[in-house]
Structure formats: structure tokens, C-alpha cells
C-alpha positions, 0 to 999 in steps of 0.5 A, spaced: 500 500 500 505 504 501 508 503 493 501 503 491 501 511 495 507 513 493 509 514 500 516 508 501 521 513 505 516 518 507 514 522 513 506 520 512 501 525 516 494 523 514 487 525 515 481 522 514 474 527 513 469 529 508 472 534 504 465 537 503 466 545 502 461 547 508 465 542 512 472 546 512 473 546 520 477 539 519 483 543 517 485 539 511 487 546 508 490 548 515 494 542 514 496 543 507 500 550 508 503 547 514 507 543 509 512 547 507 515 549 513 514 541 515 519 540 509 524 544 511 525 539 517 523 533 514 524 533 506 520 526 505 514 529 509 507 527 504 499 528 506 495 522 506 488 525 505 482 520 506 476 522 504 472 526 498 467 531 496 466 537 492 472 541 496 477 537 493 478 541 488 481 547 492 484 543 496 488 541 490 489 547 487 491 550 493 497 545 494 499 546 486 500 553 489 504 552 494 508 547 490 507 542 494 503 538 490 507 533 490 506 532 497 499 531 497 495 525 495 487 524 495 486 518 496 478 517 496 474 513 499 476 508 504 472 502 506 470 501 514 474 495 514 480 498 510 481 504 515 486 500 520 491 499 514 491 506 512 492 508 519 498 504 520 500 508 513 501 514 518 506 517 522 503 521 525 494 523 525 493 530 523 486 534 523 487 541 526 479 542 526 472 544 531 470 537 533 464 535 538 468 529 540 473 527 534 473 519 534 478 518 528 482 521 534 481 515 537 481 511 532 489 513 529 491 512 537 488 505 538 492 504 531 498 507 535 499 513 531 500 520 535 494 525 534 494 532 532 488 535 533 485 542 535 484 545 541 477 549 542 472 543 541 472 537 543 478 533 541 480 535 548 477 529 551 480 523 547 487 527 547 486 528 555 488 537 554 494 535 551 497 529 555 495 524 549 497 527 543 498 535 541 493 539 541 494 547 537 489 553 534 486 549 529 486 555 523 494 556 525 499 553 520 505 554 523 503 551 529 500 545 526 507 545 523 510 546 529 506 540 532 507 535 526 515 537 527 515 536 534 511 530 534 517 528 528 522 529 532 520 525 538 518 519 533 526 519 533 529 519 539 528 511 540 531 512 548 527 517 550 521 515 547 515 521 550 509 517 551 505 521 546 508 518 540 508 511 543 504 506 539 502 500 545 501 506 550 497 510 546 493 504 544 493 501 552 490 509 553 484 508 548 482 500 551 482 503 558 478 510 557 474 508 552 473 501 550 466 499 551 468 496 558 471 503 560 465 507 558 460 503 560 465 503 568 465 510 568 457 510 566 455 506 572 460 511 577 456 516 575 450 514 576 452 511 583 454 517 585 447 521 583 444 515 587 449 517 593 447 524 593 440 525 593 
């Protein structure tokens, strides 16, 4: 799959969200300007882009524009069962967006990916304020470039690893806080504690 996305020896970010025109809050466009500060730190960077709709077109312009063209690839439509293939595509999962909750963040750190995401909406709760991946205004590049270069930068340092880019403790994370089992935990304290102050 890496051949087929012509992404052997790169940098992956990826993003998967419908690229619809009233949907821009996602932060594709964000992360696209991002792109050429990213490649002055990490020369092999490319963007996986899952998802489509009516926005693909500016989308692609702007990167034509920015001469990162090269960098960018559409990919489409994805399948549910083919998603976890593609998320383990990924060095790092970026979506600088305005979120109810944000479950593909969720998703990409089950897949062990670190997680960028915004921080005014409510990525906060999977991301844990910043503890479990990097959280950044959501219409800034440079901070999402920043973040991408950070989160690059740590993947290297192999001896120090910072729990944010480990893969089996962001997937242990996610199984403990959000596993059907851990909501359905939580759920019951909840109500217990209701119960206990009536």
C-alpha cells in the first residue's frame, strides 16, 4: 500500500474527513500550508488525505500553489474495514479542526499513531488537554507545523521515547478510557454517585 501511495521513505501525516466545502473546520487546508515549513525539517514529509467531496478541488489547487503538490495525495474513499491499514500508513494523525468529540482521534491512537488535533472543541477529551497527543489553534499553520515537527522529532529519539508518540501506550490509553468496558465503568460511577447524593 505504501508503493501503491507513493509514500516508501516518507514522513506520512494523514487525515481522514469529508472534504465537503461547508465542512472546512477539519483543517485539511490548515494542514496543507503547514507543509512547507514541515519540509524544511523533514524533506520526505507527504499528506495522506482520506476522504472526498466537492472541496477537493481547492484543496488541490491550493497545494499546486504552494508547490507542494507533490506532497499531497487524495486518496478517496476508504472502506470501514480498510481504515486500520491506512492508519498504520501514518506517522503521525493530523486534523487541526472544531470537533464535538473527534473519534478518528481515537481511532489513529488505538492504531498507535500520535494525534494532532485542535484545541477549542472537543478533541480535548480523547487527547486528555494535551497529555495524549498535541493539541494547537486549529486555523494556525505554523503551529500545526510546529506540532507535526515536534511530534517528528520525538518519533526519533528511540531512548527517550515521550509517551505521546508511543504506539502500545497510546493504544493501552484508548482500551482503558474508552473501550466499551471503560465507558460503560465510568457510566455506572456516575450514576452511583447521583444515587449517593440525593
Amino acid at each position: 500500500m505504501i508503493k501503491y501511495y507513493g509514500l516508501a521513505d516518507s514522513k506520512v501525516l494523514l487525515t481522514v474527513a469529508r472534504l465537503w466545502s461547508g465542512d472546512i473546520y477539519k483543517g485539511v487546508d490548515v494542514t496543507i500550508r503547514a507543509l512547507p515549513t514541515i519540509a524544511q525539517v523533514f524533506p520526505t514529509v507527504k499528506y495522506l488525505v482520506i476522504g472526498r467531496g466537492d472541496d477537493q478541488p481547492r484543496l488541490a489547487q491550493l497545494a499546486a500553489d504552494l508547490g507542494v503538490a507533490d506532497r499531497v495525495v487524495f486518496a478517496g474513499f476508504v472502506a470501514t474495514d480498510a481504515l486500520v491499514e491506512h492508519y498504520r500508513l501514518a506517522d503521525v494523525y493530523v486534523m487541526p479542526s472544531q470537533e464535538g468529540f473527534g473519534i478518528v482521534y481515537l481511532e489513529a491512537m488505538a492504531c498507535g499513531v500520535p494525534v494532532i488535533s485542535g484545541d477549542a472543541d472537543g478533541s480535548a477529551e480523547p487527547l486528555k488537554d494535551g497529555k495524549t497527543g498535541w493539541q494547537v489553534p486549529h486555523r494556525d499553520p505554523i503551529a500545526v507545523a510546529n506540532a507535526c515537527i515536534d511530534s517528528l522529532s520525538a518519533q526519533s529519539n528511540t531512548n527517550n521515547l515521550e509517551h505521546r508518540c508511543d504506539g502500545q501506550w497510546l493504544r493501552q490509553h484508548v482500551m482503558t478510557s474508552f473501550s466499551k468496558q471503560a465507558l460503560t465503568h465510568q457510566l455506572a460511577d456516575l450514576l452511583d454517585r447521583e444515587t449517593r447524593t440525593r
